[in-house]
Structure formats: structure tokens, C-alpha cells
Backbone as JSON Lines, residues from 0, in Angstrom:
{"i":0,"aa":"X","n":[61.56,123.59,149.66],"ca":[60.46,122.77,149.19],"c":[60.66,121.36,149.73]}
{"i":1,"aa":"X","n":[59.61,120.7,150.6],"ca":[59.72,119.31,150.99],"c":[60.15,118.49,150.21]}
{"i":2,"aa":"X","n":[60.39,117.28,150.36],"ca":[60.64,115.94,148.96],"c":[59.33,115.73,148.15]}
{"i":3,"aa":"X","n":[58.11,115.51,149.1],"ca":[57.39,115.38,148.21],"c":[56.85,116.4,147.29]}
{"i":4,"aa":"X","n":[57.25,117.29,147.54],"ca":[56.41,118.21,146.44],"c":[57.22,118.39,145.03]}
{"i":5,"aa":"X","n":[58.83,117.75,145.37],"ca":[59.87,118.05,144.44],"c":[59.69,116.52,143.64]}
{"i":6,"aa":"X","n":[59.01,115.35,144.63],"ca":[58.84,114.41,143.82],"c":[57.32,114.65,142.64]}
{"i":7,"aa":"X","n":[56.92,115.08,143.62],"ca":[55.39,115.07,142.74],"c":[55.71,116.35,141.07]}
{"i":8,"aa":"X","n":[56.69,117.31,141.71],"ca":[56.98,118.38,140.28],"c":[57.95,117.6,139.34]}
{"i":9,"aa":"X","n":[58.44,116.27,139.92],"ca":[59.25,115.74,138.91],"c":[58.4,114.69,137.86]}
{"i":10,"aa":"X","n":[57.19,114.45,138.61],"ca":[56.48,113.57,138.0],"c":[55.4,114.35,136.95]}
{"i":11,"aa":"X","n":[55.42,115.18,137.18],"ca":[54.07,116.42,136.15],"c":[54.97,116.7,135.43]}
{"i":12,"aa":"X","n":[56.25,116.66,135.49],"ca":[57.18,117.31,134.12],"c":[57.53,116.68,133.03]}
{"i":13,"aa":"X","n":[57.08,115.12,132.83],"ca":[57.01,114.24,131.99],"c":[55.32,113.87,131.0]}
{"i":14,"aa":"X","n":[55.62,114.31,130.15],"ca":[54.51,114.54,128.9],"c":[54.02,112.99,128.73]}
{"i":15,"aa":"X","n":[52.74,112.72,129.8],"ca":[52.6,110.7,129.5],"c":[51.23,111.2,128.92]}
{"i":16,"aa":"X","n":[50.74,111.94,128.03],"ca":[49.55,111.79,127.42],"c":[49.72,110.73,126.65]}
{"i":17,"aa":"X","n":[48.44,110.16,126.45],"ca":[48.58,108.77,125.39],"c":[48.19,109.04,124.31]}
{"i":18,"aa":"X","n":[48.45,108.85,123.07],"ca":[48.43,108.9,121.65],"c":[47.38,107.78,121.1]}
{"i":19,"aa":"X","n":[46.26,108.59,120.51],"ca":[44.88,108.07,120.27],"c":[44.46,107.19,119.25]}
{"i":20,"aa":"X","n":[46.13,107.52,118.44],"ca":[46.59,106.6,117.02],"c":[46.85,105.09,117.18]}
{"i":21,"aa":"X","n":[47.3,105.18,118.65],"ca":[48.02,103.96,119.08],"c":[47.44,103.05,120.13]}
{"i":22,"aa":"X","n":[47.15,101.75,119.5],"ca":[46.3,100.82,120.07],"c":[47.4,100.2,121.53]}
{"i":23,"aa":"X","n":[48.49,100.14,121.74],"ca":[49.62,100.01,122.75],"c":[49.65,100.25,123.96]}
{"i":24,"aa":"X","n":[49.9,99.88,124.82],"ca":[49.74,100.68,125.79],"c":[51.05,99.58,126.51]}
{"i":25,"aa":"X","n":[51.45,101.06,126.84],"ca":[51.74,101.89,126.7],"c":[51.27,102.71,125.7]}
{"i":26,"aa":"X","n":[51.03,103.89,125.16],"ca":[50.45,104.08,124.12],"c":[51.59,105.48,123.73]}
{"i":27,"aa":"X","n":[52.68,105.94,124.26],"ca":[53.67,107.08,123.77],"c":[54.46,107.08,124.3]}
{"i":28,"aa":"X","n":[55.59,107.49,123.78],"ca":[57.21,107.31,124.07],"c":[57.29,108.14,125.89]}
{"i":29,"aa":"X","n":[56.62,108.97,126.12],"ca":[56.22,109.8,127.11],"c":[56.0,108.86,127.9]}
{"i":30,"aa":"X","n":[54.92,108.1,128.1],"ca":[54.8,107.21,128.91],"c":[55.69,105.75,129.53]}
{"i":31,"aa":"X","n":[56.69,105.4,128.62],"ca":[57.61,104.81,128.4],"c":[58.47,105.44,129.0]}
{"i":32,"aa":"X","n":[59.03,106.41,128.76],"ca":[59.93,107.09,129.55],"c":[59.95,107.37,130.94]}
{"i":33,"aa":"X","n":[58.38,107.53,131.61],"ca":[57.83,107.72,132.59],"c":[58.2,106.35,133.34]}
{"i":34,"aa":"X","n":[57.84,105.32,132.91],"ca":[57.91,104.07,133.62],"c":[59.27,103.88,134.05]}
{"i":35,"aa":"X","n":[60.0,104.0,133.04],"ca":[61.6,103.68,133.22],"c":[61.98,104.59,134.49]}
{"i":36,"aa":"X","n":[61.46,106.04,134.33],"ca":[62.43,106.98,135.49],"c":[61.71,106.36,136.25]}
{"i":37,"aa":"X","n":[60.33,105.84,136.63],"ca":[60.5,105.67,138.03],"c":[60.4,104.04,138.55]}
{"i":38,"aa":"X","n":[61.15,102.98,137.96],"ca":[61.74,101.9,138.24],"c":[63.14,102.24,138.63]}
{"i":39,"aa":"X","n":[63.45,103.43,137.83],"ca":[64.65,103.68,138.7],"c":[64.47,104.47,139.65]}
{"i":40,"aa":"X","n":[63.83,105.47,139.5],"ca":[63.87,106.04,141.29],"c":[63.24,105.25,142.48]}
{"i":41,"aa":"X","n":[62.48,103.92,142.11],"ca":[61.99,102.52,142.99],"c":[63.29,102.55,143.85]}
{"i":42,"aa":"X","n":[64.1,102.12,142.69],"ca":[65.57,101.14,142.84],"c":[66.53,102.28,143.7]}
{"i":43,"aa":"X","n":[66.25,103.52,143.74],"ca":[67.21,104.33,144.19],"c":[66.8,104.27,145.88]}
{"i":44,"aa":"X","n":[65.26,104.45,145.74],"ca":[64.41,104.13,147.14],"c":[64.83,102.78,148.12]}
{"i":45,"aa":"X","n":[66.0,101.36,147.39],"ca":[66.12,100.83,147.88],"c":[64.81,99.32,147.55]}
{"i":46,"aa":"X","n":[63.88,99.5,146.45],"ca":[63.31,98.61,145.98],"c":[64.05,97.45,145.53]}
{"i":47,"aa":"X","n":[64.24,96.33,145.49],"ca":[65.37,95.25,144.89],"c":[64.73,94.61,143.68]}
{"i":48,"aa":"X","n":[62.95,93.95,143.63],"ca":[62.79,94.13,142.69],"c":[61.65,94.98,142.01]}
{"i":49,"aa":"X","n":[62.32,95.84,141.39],"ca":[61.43,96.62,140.88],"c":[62.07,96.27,138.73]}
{"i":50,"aa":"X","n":[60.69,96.19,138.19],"ca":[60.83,95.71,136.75],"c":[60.57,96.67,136.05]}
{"i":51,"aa":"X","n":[60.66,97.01,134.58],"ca":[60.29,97.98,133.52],"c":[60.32,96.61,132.58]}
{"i":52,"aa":"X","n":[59.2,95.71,132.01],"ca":[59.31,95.03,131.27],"c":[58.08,95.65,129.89]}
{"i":53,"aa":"X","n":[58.75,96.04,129.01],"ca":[57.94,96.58,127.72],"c":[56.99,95.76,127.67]}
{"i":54,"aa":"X","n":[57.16,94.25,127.42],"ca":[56.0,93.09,127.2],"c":[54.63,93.73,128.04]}
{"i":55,"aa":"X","n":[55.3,93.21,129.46],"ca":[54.18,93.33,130.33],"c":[52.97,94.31,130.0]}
{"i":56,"aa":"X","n":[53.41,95.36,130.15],"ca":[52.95,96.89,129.96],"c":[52.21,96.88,128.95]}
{"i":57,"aa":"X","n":[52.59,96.25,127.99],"ca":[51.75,95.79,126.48],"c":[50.36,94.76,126.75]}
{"i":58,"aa":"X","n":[50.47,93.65,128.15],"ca":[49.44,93.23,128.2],"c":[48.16,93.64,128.67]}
């Protein structure tokens, strides 16, 4: 299987539905989690700055 298709099955395997309760946005721990893995797989790519700032994401 190429990279991208192993990147793209790594990215569908993370549950980022947003939660309809929650005015946030981010709006579920799913999505949160989502951001983080891929600031780090940025950073693994050799990105220098790549951020995960909760605030931001909130604006």
C-alpha cells in the first residue's frame, strides 16, 4: 500500500465528529486528538513550526 493511502487510512481512523451539545470548537475530544496527531506528524515531516494551541482553535 503507497504512503498515501496509509496516510489517508490513518486519518479516517480517528472519530472527529463534532458534538452538537458543544458550542467549542473544537467541539470533541476526537477532534482534539486529531489536531495533536497531526502537528506531530507535521513535525515528523520536518515542519519546525508547526502549533496545536487549544486557545486558537477555540477562536
Amino acid at each position: 500500500m503507497n504512503e498515501l493511502v496509509q496516510r489517508f487510512l490513518r486519518y479516517v481512523s480517528f472519530n472527529t465528529q463534532s458534538n452538537p451539545s458543544n458550542l467549542d470548537c473544537p467541539s470533541s475530544e476526537g477532534q482534539i486528538t486529531f489536531a495533536q496527531f497531526l502537528k506531530q506528524e507535521l513535525e515528523q515531516l520536518g515542519l519546525a513550526n508547526a502549533i496545536y494551541d487549544r486557545e486558537s482553535l477555540a477562536a
